[in-house]
C-alpha positions in Angstrom: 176.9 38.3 256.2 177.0 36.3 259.4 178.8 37.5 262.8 180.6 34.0 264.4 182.7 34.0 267.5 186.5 33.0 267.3 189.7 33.2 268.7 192.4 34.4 266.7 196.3 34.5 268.0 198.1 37.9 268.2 201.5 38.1 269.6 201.2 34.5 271.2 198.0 35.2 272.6 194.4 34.0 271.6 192.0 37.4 271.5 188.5 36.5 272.1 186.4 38.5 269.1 183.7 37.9 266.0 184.2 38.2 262.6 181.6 38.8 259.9 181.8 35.7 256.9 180.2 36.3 253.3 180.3 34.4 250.6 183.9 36.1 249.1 185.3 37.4 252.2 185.7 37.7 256.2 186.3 40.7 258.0 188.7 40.4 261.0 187.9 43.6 263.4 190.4 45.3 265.6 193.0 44.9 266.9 193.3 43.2 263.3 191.2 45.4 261.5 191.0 43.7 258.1 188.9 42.4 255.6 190.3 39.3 253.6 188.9 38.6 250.4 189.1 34.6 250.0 190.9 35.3 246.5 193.6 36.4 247.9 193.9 32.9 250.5 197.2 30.9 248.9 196.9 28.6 251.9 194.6 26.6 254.2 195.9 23.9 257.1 193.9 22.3 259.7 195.1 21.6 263.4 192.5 20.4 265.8 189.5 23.0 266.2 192.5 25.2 264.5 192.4 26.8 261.0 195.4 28.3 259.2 195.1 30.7 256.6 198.0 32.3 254.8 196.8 35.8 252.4 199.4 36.4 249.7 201.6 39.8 250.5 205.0 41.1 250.7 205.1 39.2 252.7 202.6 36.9 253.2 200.4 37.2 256.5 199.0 34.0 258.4 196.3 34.3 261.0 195.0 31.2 263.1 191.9 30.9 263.7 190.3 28.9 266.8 186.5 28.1 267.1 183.8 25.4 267.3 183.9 22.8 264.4 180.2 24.2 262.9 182.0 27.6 262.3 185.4 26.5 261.1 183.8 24.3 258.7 181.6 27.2 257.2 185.0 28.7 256.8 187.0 26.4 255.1 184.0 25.8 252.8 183.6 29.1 251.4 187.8 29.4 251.4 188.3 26.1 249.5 185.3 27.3 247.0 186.9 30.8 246.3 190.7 31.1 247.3 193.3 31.5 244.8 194.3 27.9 244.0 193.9 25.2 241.1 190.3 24.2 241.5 187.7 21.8 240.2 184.5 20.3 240.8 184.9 16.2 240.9 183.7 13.5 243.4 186.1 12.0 245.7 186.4 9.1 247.7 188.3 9.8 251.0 189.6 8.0 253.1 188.8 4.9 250.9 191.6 2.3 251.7 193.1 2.9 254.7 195.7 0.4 255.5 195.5 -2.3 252.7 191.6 -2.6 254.1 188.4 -1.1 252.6 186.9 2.1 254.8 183.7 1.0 256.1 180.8 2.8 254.4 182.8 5.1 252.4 180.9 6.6 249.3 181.8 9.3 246.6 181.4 12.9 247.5 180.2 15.4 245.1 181.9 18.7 246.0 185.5 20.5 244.7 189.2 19.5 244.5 191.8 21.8 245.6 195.3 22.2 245.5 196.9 24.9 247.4 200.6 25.6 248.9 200.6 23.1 251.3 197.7 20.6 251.0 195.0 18.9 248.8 191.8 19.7 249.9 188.7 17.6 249.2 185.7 19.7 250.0 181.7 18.9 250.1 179.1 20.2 252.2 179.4 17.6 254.8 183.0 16.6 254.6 186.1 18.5 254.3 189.7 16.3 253.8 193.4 17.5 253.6 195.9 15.7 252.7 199.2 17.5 253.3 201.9 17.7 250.1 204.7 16.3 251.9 202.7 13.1 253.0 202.0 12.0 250.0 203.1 8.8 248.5 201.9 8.5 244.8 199.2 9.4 242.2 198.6 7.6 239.8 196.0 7.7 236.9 194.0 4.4 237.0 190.8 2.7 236.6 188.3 2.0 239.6 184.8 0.0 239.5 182.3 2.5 239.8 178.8 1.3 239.5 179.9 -2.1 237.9 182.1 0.0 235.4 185.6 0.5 235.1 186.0 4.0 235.2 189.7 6.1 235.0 190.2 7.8 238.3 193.3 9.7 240.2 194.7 7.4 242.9 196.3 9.3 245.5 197.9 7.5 248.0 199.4 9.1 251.6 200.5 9.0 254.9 198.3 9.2 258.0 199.1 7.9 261.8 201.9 5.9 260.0 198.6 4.0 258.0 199.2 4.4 254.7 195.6 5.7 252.9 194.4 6.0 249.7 192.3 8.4 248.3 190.4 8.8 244.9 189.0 11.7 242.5 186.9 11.1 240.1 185.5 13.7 236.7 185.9 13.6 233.3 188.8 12.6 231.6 190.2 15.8 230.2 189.9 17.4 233.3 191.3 14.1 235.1 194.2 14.2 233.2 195.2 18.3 234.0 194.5 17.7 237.7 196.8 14.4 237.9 199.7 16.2 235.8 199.3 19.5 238.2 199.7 17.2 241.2 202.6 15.3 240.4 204.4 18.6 239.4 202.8 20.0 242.8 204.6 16.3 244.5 207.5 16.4 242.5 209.8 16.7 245.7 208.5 13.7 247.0 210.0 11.6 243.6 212.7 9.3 243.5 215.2 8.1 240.2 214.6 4.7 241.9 218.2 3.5 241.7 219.2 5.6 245.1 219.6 2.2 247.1 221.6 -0.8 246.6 219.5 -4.1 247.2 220.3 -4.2 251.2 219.4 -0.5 251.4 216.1 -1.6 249.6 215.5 -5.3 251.5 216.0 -2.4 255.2 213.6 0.1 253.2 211.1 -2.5 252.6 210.7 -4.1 256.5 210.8 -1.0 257.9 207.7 -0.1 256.0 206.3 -3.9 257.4 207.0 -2.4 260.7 209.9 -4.6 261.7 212.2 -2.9 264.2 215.9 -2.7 264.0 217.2 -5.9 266.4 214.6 -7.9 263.9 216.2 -6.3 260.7 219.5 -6.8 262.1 218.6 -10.7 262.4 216.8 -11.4 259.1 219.4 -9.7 257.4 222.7 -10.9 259.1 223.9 -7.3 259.4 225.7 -5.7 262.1 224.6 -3.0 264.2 227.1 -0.6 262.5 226.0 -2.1 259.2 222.4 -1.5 259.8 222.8 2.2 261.4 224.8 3.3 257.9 222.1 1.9 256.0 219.1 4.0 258.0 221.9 7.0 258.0 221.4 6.5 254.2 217.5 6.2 254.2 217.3 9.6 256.5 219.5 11.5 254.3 217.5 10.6 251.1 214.5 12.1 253.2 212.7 8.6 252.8 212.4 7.8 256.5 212.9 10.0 259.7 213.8 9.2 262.9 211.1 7.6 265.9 212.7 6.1 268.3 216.6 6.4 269.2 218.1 3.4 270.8 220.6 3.8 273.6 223.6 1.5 273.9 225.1 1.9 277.5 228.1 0.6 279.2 228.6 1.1 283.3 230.9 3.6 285.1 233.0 2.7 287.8 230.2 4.1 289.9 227.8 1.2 288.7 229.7 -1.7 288.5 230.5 -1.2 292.1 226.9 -0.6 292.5 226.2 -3.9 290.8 228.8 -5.9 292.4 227.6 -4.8 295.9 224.1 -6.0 295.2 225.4 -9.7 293.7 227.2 -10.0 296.9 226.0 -12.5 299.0 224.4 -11.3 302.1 226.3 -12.4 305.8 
């Protein structure tokens, strides 16, 4: 068992403490006085030099969990390995593609896969990944090169920083096939029908996701600005795009259009 310094928040406040880590569980002293087995972890995000761990309970207890990034990462390592989650051991490639363009230097990792409430976590000894649920875009069960062979893999593709990424998992092919079925049932809410837009709906979907901005769209498209807003009304209320940036339209008061004709005035 080791003894590592943290901060944990209590009430809104960050207590300054240690907490003993062992291979199966962590032992929070008081004012927590706890010891959490890392079966009994449903849940794991990351925020910054910020870990979030959710135990299962009636009801469920979260504790956040603030230190230096050698000590979080011997946490999460010994979570992801032991928490209660679907689980395998596979290589995985992530970030590969970010972007349409090929990561620089990236290699597969031999470590564990795993899918817990909120995230899928890739997990070696020198690299830990999580790619939230809700950002993800597809899997799909393809082939990839590997070592001048074409080899099935699970293509998982996501948002990050508005980038879109793709990542990739790679064992055998029984095992492949379970873990792509378990995460498109664990993605499920992020599925369409595909007939939800009309083909000006889908043209608006389509540049937005080029990055074009509204006065552009409106152009290209010959729509109207009331057109074009019931359109990305549409596209926020089927959850497939949310809101950046809201554009103000403004028309003068009394107050400035005296203000305005004042200044035009010539001077005497």
């Amino acid at each position: 068992m080791a003894e590592v310094p943290v901060k944990i928040e209590k009430g809104g406040a960050w207590v300054t403490t240690k907490i003993d880590i062992s291979e199966d569980r962590m032992a929070l002293p008081e004012p927590f006085g706890v010891e959490v087995p890392y079966k009994n972890i449903i849940d794991l995000e990351e925020r910054k030099s910020i870990i979030i761990v959710t135990i299962k309970g009636s009801p469920d207890v979260t504790y956040r969990i603030a230190s230096v990034e050698k000590v979080l990462t011997a946490l999460k390592i010994r979570i992801i390995k032991a928490c209660n989650a679907y689980r395998i051991m596979a290589y995985f490639m992530s970030p590969a593609i970010r972007g349409g363009v090929l990561v620089t230097n990236a290699n597969w990792e031999k470590g564990f896969i795993a899918v817990m409430r909120t995230g899928i976590w890739f997990a070696s000894q020198a690299k830990q990944v999580c790619v939230p649920l809700k950002e993800v875009a597809s899997i799909e069960l393809t082939k990839r090169e590997v070592q001048k062979k074409q080899t099935d893999v699970v293509k998982i593709e996501h948002l990050e920083d508005k980038d879109v990424v793709t990542s990739f998992v790679l064992c055998p092919i029984s095992t492949l096939q379970v873990l792509y079925n378990y995460l498109r049932d664990a993605t499920k809410q992020n599925e369409m029908k595909g007939d939800e837009l009309d083909p000006v709906s889908a043209q608006v979907a389509m540049l937005v996701y080029s990055g074009m901005d509204t006065h552009s769209i409106e152009g290209m498209l010959n729509l109207s600005h009331k057109d074009l807003d019931a359109i990305l009304d549409k596209l926020l209320g089927l959850g497939l795009a949310e809101v950046m940036l809201v554009r103000r339209e403004l028309q003068l008061t009394p107050k400035g259009v005296r203000y305005i004709s004042e200044a035009i005035k010539p001077s005497t």
